[in-house]
N, C-alpha and C positions, 0 to 999 in steps of 0.2 A: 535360448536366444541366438538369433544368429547374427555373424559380423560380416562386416561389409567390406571387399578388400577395392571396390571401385569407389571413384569419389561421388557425391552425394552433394546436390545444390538446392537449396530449398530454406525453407519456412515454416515449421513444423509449434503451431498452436497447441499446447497443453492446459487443462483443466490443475493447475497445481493445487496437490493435497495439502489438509492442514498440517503443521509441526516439522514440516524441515523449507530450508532454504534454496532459493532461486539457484545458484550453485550447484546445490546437491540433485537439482530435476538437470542442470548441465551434465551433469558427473553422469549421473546415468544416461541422459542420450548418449553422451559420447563415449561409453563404452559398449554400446550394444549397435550404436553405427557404424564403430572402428573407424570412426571422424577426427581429425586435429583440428580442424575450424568448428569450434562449437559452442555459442554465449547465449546469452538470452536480452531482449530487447524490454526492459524495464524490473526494477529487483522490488520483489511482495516478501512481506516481515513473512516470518514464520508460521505467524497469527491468520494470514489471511490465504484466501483460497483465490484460483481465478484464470484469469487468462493470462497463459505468459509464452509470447513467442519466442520458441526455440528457433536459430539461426543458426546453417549448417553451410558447410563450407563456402562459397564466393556469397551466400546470402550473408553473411557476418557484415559484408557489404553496406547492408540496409540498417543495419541495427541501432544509430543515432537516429535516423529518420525513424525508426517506430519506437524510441523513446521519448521524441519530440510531441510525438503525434496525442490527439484528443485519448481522451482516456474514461471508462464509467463505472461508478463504484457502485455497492450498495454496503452500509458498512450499519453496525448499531455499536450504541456509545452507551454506558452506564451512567447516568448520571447521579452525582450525588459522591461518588468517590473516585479521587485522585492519584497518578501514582508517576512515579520518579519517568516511568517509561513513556506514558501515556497510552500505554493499554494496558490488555490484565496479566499480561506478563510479568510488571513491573513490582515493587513494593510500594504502598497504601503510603499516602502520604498527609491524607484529609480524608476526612468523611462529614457530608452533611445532609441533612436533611432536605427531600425533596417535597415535599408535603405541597408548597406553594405552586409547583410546578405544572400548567396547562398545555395544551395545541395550542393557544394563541398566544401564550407568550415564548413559544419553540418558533413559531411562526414569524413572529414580530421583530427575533433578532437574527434568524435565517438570514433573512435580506441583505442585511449587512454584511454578509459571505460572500454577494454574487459579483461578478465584474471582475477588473483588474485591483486585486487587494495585495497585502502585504503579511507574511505569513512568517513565524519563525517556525524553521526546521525543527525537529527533536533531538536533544543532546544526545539521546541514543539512536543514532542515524547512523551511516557507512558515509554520510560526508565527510571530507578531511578537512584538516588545519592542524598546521604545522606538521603538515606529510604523513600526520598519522589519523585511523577512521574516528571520530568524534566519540563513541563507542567506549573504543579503548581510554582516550583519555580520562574521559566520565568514571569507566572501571579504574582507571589509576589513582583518582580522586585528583587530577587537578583541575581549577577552576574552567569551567570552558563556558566563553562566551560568543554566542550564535545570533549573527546578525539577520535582522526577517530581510525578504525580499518578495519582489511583487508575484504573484501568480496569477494564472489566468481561471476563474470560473465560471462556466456557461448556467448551470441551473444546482439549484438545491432543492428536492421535494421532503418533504416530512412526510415519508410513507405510515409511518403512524406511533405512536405514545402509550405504554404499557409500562407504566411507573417500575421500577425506574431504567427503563429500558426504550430508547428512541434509536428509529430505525429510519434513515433520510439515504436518497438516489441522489449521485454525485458524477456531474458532467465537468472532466476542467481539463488544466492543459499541463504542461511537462511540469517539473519536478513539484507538484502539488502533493501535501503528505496527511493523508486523512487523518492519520493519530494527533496530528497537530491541529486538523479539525475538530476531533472530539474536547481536544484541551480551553479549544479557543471558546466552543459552545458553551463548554462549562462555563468557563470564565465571563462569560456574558449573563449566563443565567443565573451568575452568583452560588451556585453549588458544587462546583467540579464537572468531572467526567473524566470519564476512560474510554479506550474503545475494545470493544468486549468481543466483535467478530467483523470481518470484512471481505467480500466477494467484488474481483475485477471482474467486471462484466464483457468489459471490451477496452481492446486497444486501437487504434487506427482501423484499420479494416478487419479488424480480427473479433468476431460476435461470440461466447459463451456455448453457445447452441453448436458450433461448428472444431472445438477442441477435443479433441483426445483424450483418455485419461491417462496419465502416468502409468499406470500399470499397461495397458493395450499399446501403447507406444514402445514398451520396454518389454514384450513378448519374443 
């Protein structure tokens, strides 16, 4: 690896791997750019893979602006079982039977997703209250209660239905949280859900097709 001892201004789009944190794709730029300005520009669970702009020295600059910015998911949701987390992370909290479950009635309560809606976050989130991440409290066991708020959603497609497994493209705006999508589905179609795998496609100007992989960045 080699270090860098001049400073370094830029934007650097990564393809983040499944199983570690947005964080940890920091840790590693910034030690293989031998950078002190070094964040990234929207945070993906562990679970998911995707585009995540690294942000290097005066570019740190940008980095509410491309967490503001349009965002595209493709995510699949289990349906039929539930869990504390809202993905499969979590521990099972329900399970039931998908049997009754079609494309036209995935379809029928999609719609209800799209536009300016009203969304509660996941108790296991990195939002705070009471100055500490929602996260921790959840693990400390005290009650925590998580007010919804409105989000913005441009499309929802149902790319397709493989009981019990649905797979929908997701176009929406800042702090939009697809695990809370997969909960909400459920809870529509009367069975549950999880979300089982999730892929950021794109952030603002930042396409999939054009990221880096973690490994080739950190050469």
């Amino acid at each position: 690896m080699t270090l860098y001892s001049r400073s370094i201004d830029g934007i650097l789009p990564i393809d983040k791997p499944y199983g570690i944190t947005s964080m940890d794709v920091v840790r590693q730029i910034k030690k293989v750019s031998g950078q002190k300005k070094v964040g990234h520009a929207g945070t993906l669970d562990p679970i998911a893979t995707g585009v995540i702009p690294i942000c290097i020295g005066q570019a740190t600059r940008l980095t509410e602006f491309l967490i503001d910015s349009t965002k595209e998911y493709r995510g699949v949701f289990e349906l039929g079982v539930e869990t504390d987390t809202y993905d499969s992370f979590g521990k099972t909290s329900a399970v039931k039977s998908t049997s009754g479950i079609t494309n036209k009635s995935i379809n029928n309560i999609l719609v209800n997703f799209v536009g300016r809606v009203q969304q509660v976050p996941p108790i296991y989130s990195a939002l705070k209250q009471k100055g500490r991440r929602l996260y921790e409290l959840a693990r400390m066991g005290e009650d925590v209660i998580v007010e919804s708020r409105f989000v913005e959603v441009f499309d929802i497609v149902l790319e397709s239905y493989n009981e019990p497994f649905i797979t929908v493209f997701v176009k929406c705006g800042k702090g939009f949280y697809m695990r809370s999508l997969a909960h909400d589905i459920g809870q529509a179609l009367g069975v549950g859900a999880n979300m089982k795998d999730l892929r950021r496609l794109r952030t603002g100007p930042f396409l999939l097709k054009n990221c880096y992989s973690l490994d080739d960045a950190t050469k």
